[in-house]
LOKEFI-961656 format. One record per residue: residue number from 1; residue in one letter; x, z, y of N, C-alpha, C in turn. Coordinates in steps of 0.02 Angstrom, whole numbers, plus 32768, in hexadecimal, padded with zeros to 4 digits. Layout:
N
+-----+------+------+------+------+------+------+------+------+------+------+
! seq ! type !  n_X !  n_Z !  n_Y ! ca_X ! ca_Z ! ca_Y !  c_X !  c_Z !  c_Y !
+-----+------+------+------+------+------+------+------+------+------+------+
! NUM !    A !    X !    Z !    Y !    X !    Z !    Y !    X !    Z !    Y !
...
+-----+------+------+------+------+------+------+------+------+------+------+
END
This chain:
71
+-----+------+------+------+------+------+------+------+------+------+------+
! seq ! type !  n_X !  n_Z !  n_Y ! ca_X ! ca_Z ! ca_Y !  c_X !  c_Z !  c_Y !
+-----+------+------+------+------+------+------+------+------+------+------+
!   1 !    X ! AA76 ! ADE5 ! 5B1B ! AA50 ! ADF1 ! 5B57 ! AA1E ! ADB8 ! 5B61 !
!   2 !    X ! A9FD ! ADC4 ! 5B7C ! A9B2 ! AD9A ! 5B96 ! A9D8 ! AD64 ! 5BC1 !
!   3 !    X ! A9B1 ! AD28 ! 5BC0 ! A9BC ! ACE6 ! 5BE2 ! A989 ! ACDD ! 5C21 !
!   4 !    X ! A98F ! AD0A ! 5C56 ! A963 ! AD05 ! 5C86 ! A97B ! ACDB ! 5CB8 !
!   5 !    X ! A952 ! ACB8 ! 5CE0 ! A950 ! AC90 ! 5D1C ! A961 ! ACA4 ! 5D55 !
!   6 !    X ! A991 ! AC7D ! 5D90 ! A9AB ! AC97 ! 5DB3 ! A987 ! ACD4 ! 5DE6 !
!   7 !    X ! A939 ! ACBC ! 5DFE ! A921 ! ACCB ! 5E1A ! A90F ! AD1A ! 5E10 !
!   8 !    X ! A8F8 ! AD16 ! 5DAA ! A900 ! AD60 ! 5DA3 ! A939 ! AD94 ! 5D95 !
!   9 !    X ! A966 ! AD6B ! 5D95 ! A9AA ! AD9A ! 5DA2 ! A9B7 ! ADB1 ! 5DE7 !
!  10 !    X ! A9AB ! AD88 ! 5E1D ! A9BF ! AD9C ! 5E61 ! A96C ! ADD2 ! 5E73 !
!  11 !    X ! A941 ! ADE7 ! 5E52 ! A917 ! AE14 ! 5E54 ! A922 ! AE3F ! 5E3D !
!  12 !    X ! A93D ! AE41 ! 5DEE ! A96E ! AE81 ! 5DDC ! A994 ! AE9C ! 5E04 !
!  13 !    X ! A9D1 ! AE71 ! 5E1B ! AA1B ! AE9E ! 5E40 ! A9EC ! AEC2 ! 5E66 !
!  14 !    X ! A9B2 ! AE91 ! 5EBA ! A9AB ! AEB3 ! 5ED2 ! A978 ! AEFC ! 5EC6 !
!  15 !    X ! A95F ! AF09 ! 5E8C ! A92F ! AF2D ! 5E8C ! A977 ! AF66 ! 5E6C !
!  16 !    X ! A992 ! AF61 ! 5E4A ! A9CE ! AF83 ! 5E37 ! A9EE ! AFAE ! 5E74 !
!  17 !    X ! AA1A ! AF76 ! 5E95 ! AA3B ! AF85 ! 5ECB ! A9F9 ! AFC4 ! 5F10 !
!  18 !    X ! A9B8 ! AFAD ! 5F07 ! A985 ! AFD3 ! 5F23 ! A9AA ! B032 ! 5F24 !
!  19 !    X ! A97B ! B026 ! 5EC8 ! A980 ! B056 ! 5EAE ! A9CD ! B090 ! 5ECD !
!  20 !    X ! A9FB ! B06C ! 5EB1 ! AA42 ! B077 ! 5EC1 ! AA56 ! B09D ! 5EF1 !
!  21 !    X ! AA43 ! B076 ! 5F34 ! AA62 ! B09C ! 5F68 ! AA3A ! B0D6 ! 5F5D !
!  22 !    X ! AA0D ! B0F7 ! 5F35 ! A9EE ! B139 ! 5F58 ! A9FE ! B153 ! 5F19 !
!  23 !    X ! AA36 ! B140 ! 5EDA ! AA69 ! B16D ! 5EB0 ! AA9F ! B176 ! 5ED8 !
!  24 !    X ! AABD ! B166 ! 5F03 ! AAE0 ! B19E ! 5F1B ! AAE1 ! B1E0 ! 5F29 !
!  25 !    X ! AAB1 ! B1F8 ! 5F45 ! AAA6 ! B23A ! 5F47 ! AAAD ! B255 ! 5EE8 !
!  26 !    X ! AA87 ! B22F ! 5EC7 ! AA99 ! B250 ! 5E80 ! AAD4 ! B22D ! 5E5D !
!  27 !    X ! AB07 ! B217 ! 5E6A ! AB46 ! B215 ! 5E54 ! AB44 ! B1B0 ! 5E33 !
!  28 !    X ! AB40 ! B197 ! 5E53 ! AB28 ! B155 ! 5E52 ! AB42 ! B125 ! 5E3D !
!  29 !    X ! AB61 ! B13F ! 5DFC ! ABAD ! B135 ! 5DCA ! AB89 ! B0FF ! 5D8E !
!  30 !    X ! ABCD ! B0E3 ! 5D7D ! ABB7 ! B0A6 ! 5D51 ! AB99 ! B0AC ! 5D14 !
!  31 !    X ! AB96 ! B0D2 ! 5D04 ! AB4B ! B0FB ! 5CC8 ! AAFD ! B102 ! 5CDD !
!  32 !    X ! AB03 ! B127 ! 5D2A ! AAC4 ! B129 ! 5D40 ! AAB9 ! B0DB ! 5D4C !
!  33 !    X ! AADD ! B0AC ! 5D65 ! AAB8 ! B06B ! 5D74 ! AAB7 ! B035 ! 5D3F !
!  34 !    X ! AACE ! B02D ! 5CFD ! AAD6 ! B030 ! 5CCD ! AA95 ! B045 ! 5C9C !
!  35 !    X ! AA7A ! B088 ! 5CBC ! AA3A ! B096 ! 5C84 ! AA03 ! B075 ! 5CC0 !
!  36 !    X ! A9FB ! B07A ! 5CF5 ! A9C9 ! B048 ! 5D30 ! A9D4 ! B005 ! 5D07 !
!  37 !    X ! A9FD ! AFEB ! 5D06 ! AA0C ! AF9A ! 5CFC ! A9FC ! AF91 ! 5CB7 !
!  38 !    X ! A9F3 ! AFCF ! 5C6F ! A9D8 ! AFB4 ! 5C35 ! A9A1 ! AFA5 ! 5C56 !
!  39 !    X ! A987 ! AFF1 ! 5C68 ! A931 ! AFE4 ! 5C7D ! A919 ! AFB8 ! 5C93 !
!  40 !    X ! A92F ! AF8C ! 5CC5 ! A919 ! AF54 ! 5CDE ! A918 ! AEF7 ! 5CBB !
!  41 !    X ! A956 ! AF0F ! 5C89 ! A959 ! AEDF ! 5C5F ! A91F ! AEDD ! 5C20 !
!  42 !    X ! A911 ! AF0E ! 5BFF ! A8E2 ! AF2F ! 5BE0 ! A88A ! AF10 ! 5C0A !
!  43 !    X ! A886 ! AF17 ! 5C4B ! A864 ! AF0F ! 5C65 ! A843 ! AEB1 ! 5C6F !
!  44 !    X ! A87C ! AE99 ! 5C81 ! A879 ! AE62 ! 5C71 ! A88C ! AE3A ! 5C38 !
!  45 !    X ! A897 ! AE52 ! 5C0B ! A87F ! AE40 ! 5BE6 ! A852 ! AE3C ! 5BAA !
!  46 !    X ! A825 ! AE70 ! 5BBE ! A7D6 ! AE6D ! 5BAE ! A7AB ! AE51 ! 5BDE !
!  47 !    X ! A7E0 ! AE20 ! 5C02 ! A7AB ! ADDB ! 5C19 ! A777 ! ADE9 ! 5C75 !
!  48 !    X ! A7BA ! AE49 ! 5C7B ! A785 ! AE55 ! 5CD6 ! A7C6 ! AE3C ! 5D13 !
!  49 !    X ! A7D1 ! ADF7 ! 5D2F ! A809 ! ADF7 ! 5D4B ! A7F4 ! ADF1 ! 5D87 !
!  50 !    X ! A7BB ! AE04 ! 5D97 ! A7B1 ! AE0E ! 5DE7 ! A7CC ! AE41 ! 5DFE !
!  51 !    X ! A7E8 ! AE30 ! 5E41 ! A81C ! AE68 ! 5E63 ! A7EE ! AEB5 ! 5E59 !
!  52 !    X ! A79B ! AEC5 ! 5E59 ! A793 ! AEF3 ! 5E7A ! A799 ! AF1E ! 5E22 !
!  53 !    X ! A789 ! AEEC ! 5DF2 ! A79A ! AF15 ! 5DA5 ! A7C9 ! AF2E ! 5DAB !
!  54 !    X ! A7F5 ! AEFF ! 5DD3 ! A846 ! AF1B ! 5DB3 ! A85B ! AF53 ! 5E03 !
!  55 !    X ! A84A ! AF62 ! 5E16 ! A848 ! AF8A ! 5E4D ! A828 ! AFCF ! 5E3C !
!  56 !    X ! A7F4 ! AFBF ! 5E0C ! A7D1 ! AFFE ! 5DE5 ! A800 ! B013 ! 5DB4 !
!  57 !    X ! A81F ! AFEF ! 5D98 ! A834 ! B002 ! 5D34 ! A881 ! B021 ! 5D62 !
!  58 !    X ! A896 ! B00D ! 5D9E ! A8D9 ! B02E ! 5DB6 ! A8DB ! B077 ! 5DCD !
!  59 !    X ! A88D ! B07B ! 5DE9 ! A870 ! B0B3 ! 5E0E ! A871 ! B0EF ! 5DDB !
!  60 !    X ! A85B ! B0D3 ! 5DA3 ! A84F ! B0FE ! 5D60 ! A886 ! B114 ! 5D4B !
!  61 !    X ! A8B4 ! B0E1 ! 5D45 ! A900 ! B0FC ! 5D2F ! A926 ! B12B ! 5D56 !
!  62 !    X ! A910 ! B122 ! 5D93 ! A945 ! B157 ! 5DCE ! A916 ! B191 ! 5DBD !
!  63 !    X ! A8CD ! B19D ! 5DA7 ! A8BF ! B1E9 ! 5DA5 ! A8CA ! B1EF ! 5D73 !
!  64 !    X ! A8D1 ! B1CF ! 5D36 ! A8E6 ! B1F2 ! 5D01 ! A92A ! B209 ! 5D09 !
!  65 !    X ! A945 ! B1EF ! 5D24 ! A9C3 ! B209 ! 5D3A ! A9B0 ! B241 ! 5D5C !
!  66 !    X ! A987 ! B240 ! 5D8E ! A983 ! B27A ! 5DB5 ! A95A ! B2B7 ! 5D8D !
!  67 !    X ! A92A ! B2B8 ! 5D71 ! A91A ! B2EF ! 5D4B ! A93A ! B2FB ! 5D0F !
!  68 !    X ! A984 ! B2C8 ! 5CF0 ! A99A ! B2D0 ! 5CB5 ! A9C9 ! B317 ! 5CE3 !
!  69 !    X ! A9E2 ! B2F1 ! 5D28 ! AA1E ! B313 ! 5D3E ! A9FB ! B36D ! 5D57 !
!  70 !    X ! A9CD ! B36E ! 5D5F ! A9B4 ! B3B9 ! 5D7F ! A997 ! B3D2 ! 5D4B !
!  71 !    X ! A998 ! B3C8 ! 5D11 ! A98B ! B3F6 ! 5CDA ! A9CC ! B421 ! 5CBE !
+-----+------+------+------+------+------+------+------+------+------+------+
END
């Protein structure tokens, strides 16, 4: 795993944890937060660790779960 700085780890959880509360409605189980949390790791580490990147690359991940799940 990546050696990130505290600052951008506590931007992850919270952009994670964001995301998160609004997987509940789609089953908000440790797989779905699990594939959010590659994405965001993925994210930072191609070097975007500003909260609003990682707020985007989480955003992306919850519509991709949600259109994986309604197909």
């Amino acid at each position: 795993m990546e050696n990130f700085d505290q600052h951008t780890l506590f931007r992850m959880d919270l952009a994670l944890e964001e995301a998160c509360r609004r997987l509940s409605r789609y089953g908000g189980d440790h797989e779905s937060r699990k594939y959010v949390a590659k994405q965001l790791i993925g994210t930072a580490g191609a070097g975007k660790i500003g909260f609003e990147d990682l707020r985007a690359a989480a955003e992306v991940a919850l519509r991709d779960l949600i259109i994986r799940r309604s197909a």
